[in-house]
C-alpha positions in Angstrom: -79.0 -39.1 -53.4 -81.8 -39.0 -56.3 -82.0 -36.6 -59.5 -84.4 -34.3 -58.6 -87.0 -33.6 -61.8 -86.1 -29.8 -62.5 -90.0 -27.8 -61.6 -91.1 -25.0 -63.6 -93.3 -22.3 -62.8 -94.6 -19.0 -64.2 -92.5 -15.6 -63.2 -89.6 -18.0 -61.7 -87.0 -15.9 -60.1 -83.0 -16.5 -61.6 -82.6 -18.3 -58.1 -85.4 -20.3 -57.8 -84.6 -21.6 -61.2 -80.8 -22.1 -59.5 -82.1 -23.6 -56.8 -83.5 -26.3 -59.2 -80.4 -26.9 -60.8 -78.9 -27.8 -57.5 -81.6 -30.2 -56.4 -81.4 -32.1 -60.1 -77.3 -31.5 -59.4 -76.4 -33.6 -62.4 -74.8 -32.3 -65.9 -74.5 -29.0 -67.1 -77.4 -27.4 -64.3 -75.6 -29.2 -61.4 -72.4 -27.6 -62.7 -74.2 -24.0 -63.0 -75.5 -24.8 -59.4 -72.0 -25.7 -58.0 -70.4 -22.6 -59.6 -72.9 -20.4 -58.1 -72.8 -21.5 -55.0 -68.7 -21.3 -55.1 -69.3 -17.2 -56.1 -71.4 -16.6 -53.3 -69.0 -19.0 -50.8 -66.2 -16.4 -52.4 -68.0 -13.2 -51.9 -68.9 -14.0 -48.5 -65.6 -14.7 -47.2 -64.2 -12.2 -46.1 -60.9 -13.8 -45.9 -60.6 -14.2 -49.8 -59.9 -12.2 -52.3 -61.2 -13.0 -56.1 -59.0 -12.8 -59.0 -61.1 -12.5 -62.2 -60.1 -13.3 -65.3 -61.5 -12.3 -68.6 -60.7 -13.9 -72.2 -62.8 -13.7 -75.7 -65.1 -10.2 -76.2 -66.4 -10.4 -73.1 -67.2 -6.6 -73.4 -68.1 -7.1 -77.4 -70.2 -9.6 -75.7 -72.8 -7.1 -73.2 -70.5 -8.3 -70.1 -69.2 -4.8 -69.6 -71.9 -3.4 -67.0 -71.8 -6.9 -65.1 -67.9 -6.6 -64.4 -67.5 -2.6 -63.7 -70.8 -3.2 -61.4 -68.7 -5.7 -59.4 -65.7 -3.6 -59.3 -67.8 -0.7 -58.0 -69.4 -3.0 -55.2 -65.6 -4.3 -54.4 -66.4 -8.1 -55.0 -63.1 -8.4 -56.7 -59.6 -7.6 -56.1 -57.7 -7.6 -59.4 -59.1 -8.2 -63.0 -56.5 -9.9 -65.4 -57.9 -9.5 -68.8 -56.8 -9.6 -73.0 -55.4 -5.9 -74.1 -59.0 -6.4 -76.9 -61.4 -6.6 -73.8 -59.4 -2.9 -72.8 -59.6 -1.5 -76.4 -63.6 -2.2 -76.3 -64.1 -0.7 -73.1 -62.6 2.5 -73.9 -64.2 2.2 -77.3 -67.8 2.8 -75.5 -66.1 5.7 -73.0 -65.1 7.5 -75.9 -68.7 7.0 -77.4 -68.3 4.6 -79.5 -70.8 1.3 -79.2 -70.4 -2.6 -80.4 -73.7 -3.1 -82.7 -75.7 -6.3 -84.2 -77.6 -7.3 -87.3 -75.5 -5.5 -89.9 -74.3 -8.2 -92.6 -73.1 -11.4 -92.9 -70.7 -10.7 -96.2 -67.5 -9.6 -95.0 -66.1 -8.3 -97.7 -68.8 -5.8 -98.1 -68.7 -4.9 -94.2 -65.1 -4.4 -94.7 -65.7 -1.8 -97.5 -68.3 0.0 -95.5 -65.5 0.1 -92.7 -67.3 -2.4 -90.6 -65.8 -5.0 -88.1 -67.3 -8.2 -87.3 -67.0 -10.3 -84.3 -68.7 -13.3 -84.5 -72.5 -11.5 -84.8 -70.9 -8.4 -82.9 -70.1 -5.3 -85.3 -67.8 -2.6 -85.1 -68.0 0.6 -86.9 -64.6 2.9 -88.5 -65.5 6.0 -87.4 -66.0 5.0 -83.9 -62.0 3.4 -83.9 -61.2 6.6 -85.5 -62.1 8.4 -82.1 -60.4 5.8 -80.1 -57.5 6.3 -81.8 -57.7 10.0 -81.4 -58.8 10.0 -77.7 -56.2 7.3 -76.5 -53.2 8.8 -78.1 -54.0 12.2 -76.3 -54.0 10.6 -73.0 -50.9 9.2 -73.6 -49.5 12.4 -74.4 -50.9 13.5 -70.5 -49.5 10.1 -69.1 -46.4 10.9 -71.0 -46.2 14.4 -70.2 -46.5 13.6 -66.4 -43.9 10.9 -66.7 -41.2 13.4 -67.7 -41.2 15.1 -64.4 -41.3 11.3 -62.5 -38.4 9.5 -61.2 -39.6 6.6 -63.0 -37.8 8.2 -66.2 -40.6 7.8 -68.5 -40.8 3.9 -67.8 -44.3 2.3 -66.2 -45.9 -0.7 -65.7 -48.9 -1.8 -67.6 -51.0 -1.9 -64.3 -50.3 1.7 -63.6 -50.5 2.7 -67.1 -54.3 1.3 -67.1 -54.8 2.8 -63.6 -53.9 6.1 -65.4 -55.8 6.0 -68.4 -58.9 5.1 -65.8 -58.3 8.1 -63.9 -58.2 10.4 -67.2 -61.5 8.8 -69.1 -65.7 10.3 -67.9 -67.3 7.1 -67.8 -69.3 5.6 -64.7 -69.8 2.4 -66.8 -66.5 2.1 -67.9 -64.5 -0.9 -66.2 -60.8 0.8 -66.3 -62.6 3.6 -64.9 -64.3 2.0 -61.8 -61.0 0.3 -61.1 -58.9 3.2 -60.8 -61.4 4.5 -58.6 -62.0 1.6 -56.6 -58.8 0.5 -56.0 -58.8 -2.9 -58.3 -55.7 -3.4 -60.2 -55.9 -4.7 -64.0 -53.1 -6.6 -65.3 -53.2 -7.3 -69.1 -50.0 -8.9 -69.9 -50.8 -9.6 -73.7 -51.9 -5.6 -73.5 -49.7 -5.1 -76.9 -51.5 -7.7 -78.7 -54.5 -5.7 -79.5 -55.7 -2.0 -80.9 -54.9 -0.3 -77.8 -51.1 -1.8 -78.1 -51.1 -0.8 -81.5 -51.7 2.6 -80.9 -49.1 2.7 -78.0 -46.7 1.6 -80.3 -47.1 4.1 -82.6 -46.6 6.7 -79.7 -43.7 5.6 -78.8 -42.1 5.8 -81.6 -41.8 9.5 -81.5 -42.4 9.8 -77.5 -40.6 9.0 -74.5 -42.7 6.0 -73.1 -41.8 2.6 -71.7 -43.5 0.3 -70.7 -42.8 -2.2 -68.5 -44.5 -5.6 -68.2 -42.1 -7.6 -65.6 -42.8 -4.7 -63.6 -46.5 -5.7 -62.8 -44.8 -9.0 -61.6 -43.6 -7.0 -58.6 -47.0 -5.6 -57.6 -48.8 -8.7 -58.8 -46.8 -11.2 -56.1 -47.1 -9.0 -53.7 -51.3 -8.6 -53.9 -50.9 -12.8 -54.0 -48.8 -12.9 -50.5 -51.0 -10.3 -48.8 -54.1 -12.0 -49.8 -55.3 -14.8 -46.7 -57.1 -16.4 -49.2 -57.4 -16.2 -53.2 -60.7 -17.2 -55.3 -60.2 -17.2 -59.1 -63.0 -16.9 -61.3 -62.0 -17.4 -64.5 -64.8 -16.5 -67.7 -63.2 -17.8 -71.1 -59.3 -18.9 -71.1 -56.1 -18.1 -72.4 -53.6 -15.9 -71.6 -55.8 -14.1 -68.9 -56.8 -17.8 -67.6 -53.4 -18.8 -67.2 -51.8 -15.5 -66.2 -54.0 -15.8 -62.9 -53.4 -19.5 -62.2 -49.6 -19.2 -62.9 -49.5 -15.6 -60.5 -50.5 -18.2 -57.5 -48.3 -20.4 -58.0 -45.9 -18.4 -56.3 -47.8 -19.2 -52.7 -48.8 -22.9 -53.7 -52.1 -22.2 -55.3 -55.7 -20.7 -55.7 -58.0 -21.6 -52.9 -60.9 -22.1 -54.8 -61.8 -21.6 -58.7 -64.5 -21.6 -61.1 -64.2 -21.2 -65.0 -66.6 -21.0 -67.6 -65.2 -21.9 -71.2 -66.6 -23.0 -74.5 -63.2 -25.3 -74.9 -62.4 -29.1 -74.6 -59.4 -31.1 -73.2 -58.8 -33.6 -75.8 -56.2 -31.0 -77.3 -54.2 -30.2 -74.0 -55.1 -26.3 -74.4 -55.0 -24.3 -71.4 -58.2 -23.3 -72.7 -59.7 -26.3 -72.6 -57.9 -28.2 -69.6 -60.1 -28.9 -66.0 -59.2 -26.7 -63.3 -58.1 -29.9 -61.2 -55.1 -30.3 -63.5 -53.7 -27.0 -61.9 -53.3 -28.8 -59.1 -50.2 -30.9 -60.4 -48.8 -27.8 -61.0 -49.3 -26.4 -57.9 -51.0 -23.8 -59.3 -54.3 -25.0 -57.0 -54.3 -26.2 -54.0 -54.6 -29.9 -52.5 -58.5 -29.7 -51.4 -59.5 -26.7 -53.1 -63.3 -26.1 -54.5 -62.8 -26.2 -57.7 -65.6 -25.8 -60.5 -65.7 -25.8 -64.4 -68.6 -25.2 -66.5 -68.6 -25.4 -70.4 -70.6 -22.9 -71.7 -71.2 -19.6 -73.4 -70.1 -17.1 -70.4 -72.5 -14.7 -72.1 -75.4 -17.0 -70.9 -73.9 -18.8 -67.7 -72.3 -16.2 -65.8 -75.0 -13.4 -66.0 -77.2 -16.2 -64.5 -75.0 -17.2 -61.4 -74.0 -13.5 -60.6 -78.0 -12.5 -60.5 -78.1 -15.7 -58.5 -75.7 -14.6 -56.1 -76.5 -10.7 -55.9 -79.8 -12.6 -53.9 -77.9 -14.3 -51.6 -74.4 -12.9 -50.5 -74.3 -11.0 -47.3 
């Protein structure tokens, strides 16, 4: 087959300009093509369930809307995400926002209270209301837990499933997953603001929380899905946690990630999704797509692809 020259026009649709990516089908826009067309293989199956993954500020990073709005319509089945990509999302429930253009000296945006992310900022005051908004459902979490069986002890799944249930936000992703029925696992949860502050409740509350306990629910949403499609946007812990929760049944069925990192250093980060396959962590003949990138730019562009074109 020939290399299609990629055809421009004026007002070009996100999927016409797909659609030339997967005639050129070569580099970076073939790769885009492939990994759209995997989502919207996924989506339409109705025998597969998608495990999503997110690592890096994702919601620091404008993807909030795009991931809640795919919970809501039930395109996925279970998030697995970094306990920062939770703090941030409750950070805009409780009014708080993630702002830009506000310095490049850090040591005077540290003095004015302000955070940086990369070209993200965070502002003081708005943590200051996370901090008191989060603790007091805690107390309610911790409260109810009292009169539980469970003897004050829960898993980080239902924890999150309970903090959704207690916060008013439509846009908010723990909040459409507790209503929708999506579970979030967030296994390095106490690695971030949100764990912070949990710690500090604890220390003078009766609350445990249990992270092999999500291993239990977690294996059995693996065995009860037919099928599993992981799509994976960034890499780490949340990356691996998904790969490593199939292993248990022999491996994703298909898989697309989107990362920034290389595989000269033998990072998870960075490795090609084929690799899972000697771990058994993929499956022998399974669709399997990566795409280096910024999943700020890619993955907006092959979900508005594919909101044109699934069933």
């Amino acid at each position: 087959m020939k290399v299609d020259q990629l055809k421009l026009k004026k007002d070009m649709t996100v999927s016409e300009l797909i659609e030339q990516f997967d005639k050129s089908g070569v580099l970076g826009a073939g790769r885009v093509a492939r990994a759209s067309n995997l989502l919207v293989n996924m989506i339409n199956d109705e025998d597969m369930d998608i495990f999503m993954s997110l690592g890096g500020p994702l919601v620091p990073g404008g993807m909030r809307n795009i991931v809640a709005d795919l919970i809501r319509e039930k395109r996925i089945k279970v998030l697995i995400t970094s306990g920062a990509n939770i703090t941030h999302d409750l950070l805009e429930a409780f009014g708080g926002r993630h702002y830009r253009d506000l310095g490049t000296n850090d040591e005077e945006l540290n003095d004015a209270g302000i955070g940086r992310i990369a070209d993200v900022y965070t502002q003081g005051e708005d943590f200051e209301v996370f901090e008191s908004e989060i603790i007091k459902i805690f107390e309610k979490i911790s409260k109810d837990l009292d009169n539980d069986e469970d003897n004050g002890i829960i898993s980080i799944q239902r924890l999150l499933k309970e903090v959704g249930l207690l916060i008013d936000d439509d846009n908010s992703i723990l909040r459409q997953a507790a209503l929708n029925d999506v579970s979030i696992f967030a296994p390095g949860l106490i690695d971030s603001m949100f764990g912070l502050q949990l710690w500090m409740f604890t220390q003078d509350h009766t609350l445990v929380v249990d992270a092999v306990g999500d291993m239990h629910y977690l294996s059995d949403l693996v065995f009860e899905s037919e099928k599993i499609g992981a799509v994976m946007l960034g890499g780490g812990l949340p990356k691996h946690y998904t790969l490593a929760s199939n292993l248990l049944k022999g491996g994703i069925d298909a898989g697309l990630q989107i990362t920034m990192d290389r595989p000269e250093t033998g990072s998870l980060s960075g490795a090609p999704l084929e690799e899972a396959k000697s771990w058994s962590k993929a499956k022998h003949g399974s669709n399997l797509v990566t795409v280096i990138g910024d999943v700020t730019i890619i993955f907006p562009l092959i979900v508005a692809d594919a909101l044109n074109r699934i069933d």
